[in-house]
C-alpha positions as CSV (number, residue, x, y, z in Angstrom):
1,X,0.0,0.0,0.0
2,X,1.4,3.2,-1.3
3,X,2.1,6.4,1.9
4,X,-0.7,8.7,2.0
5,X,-3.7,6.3,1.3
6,X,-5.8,5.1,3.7
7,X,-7.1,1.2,3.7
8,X,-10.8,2.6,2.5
9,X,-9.3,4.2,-0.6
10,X,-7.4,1.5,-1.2
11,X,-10.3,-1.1,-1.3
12,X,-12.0,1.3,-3.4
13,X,-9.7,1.5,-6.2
14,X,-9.1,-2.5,-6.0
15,X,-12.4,-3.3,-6.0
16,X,-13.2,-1.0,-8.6
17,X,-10.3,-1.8,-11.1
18,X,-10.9,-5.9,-10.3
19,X,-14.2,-6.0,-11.2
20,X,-16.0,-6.0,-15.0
21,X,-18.0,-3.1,-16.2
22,X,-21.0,-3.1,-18.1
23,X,-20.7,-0.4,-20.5
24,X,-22.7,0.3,-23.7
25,X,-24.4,-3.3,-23.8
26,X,-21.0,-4.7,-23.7
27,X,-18.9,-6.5,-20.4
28,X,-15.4,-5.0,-20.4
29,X,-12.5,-6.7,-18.8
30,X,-11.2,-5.9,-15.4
31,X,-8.7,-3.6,-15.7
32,X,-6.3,-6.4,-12.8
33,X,-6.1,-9.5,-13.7
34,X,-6.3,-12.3,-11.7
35,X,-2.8,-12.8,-11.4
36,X,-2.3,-9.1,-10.6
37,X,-4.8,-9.5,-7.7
38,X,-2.4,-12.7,-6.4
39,X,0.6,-10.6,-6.5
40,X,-1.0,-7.7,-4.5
41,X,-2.6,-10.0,-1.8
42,X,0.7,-11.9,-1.3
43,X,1.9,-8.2,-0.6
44,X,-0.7,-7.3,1.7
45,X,-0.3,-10.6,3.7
46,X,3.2,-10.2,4.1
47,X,3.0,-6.3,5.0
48,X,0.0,-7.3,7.3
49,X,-2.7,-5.4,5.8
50,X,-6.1,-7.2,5.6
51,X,-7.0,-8.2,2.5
52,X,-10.5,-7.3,1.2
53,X,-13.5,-9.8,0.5
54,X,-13.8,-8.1,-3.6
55,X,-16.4,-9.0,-5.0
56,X,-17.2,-12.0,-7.5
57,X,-19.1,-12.7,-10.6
58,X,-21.8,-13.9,-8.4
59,X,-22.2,-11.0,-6.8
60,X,-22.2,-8.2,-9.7
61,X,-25.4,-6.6,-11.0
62,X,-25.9,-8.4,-13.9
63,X,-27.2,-6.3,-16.9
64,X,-28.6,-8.8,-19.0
65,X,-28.2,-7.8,-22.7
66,X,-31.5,-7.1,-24.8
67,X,-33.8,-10.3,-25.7
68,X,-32.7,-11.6,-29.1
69,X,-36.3,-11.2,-31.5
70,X,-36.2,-13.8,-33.9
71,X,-38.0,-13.3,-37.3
72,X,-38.9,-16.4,-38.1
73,X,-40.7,-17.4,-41.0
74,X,-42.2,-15.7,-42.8
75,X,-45.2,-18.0,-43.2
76,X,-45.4,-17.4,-39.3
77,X,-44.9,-13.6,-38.9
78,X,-47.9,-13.3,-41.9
79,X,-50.4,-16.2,-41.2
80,X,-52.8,-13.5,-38.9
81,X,-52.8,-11.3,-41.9
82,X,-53.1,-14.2,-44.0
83,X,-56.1,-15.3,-42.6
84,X,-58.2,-11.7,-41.9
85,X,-57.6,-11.6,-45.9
86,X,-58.9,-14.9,-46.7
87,X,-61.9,-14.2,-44.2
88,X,-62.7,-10.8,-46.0
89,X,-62.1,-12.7,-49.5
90,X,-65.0,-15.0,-48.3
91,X,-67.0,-12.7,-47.6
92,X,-67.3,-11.5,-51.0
93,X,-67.8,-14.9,-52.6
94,X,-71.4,-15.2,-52.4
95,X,-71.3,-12.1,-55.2
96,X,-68.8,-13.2,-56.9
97,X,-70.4,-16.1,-58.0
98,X,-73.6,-14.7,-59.0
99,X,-72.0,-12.1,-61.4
100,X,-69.8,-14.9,-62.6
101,X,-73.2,-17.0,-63.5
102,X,-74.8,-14.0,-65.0
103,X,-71.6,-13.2,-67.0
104,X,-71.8,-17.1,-68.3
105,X,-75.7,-16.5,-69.0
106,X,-75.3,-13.5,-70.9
107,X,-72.4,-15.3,-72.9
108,X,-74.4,-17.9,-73.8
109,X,-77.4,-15.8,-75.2
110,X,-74.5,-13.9,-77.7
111,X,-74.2,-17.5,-79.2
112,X,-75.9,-18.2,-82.8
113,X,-76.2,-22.1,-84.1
114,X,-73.8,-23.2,-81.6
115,X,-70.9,-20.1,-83.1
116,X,-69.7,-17.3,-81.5
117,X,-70.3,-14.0,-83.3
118,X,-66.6,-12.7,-84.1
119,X,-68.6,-9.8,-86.0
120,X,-70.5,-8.2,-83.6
121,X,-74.4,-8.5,-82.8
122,X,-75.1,-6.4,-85.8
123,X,-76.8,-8.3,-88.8
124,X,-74.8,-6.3,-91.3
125,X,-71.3,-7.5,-89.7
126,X,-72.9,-10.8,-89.9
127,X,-71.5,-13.0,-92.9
128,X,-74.3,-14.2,-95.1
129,X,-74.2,-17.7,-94.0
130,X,-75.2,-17.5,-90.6
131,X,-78.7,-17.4,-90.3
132,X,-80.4,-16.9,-86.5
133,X,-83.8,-18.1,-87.8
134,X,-82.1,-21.2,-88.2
135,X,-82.3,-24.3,-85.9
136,X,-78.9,-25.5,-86.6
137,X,-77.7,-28.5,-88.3
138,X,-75.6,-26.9,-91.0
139,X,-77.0,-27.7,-94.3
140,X,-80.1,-26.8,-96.1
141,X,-81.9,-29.1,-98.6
142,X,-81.7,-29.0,-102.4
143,X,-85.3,-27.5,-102.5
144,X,-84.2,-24.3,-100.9
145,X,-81.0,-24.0,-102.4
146,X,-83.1,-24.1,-106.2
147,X,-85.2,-21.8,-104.5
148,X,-82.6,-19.2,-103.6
149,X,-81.2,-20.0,-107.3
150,X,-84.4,-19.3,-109.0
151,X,-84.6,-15.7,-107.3
């Protein structure tokens, strides 16, 4: 112990320089080591000073660094989203399907003899062939065909 310090500033600066810090989210090292703190307790036994209980890693306040959040998957983190979605998507289903079938309907009454019209629902787009009148089946007999002929 050096002349001029008492035994209370003396513990104080041991203690203080033999024990980690906490600083900035990050332990630092003592600044003695603890073969520096053997040397200077072999001194103070042999100059009869008492050495100091310092404390231990037990015995620090323990900062414990901030909990690690993991992300997980991303599956995970938006399945609650996921779902609300899929709820609110069901909800409108019910509509949905009845435009859809009204859609189909009013597809089906632009059809003429089993054919799309590719020329628009104008007769004079129309080519001559198609005839709406017509049942269907394709042909006409010879009777109308010398009929059509004759005029």
């Amino acid at each position: 112990m050096a002349a001029g310090v008492t035994y209370a500033e003396f513990v104080a600066k041991l203690t203080e320089r033999a024990t980690p810090k906490f600083v900035d989210g990050i332990w630092r090292r003592p600044a003695l080591s603890s073969r520096k703190l053997a040397e200077i307790k072999k001194q103070c036994i042999a100059a009869n000073v008492p050495w100091p209980t310092l404390p231990t890693k037990k015995h620090l306040d323990y900062v414990p660094p901030p909990p690690i959040v993991f992300k997980g998957h991303r599956e995970q983190r938006d399945k609650i989203a996921r779902q609300a979605k899929i709820k609110e998507q069901l909800a409108k289903m019910p509509k949905l399907i009845e435009d859809m079938r009204k859609a189909k309907i009013a597809e089906r009454k632009k059809k003429v003899n089993g054919l799309l019209l590719l020329y628009g629902d104008s007769k004079e787009n129309q080519p001559k062939w198609v005839d709406p009148t017509s049942s269907g089946g394709g042909g006409s007999s010879k009777k109308e065909k010398k009929q059509k002929d004759q005029e």
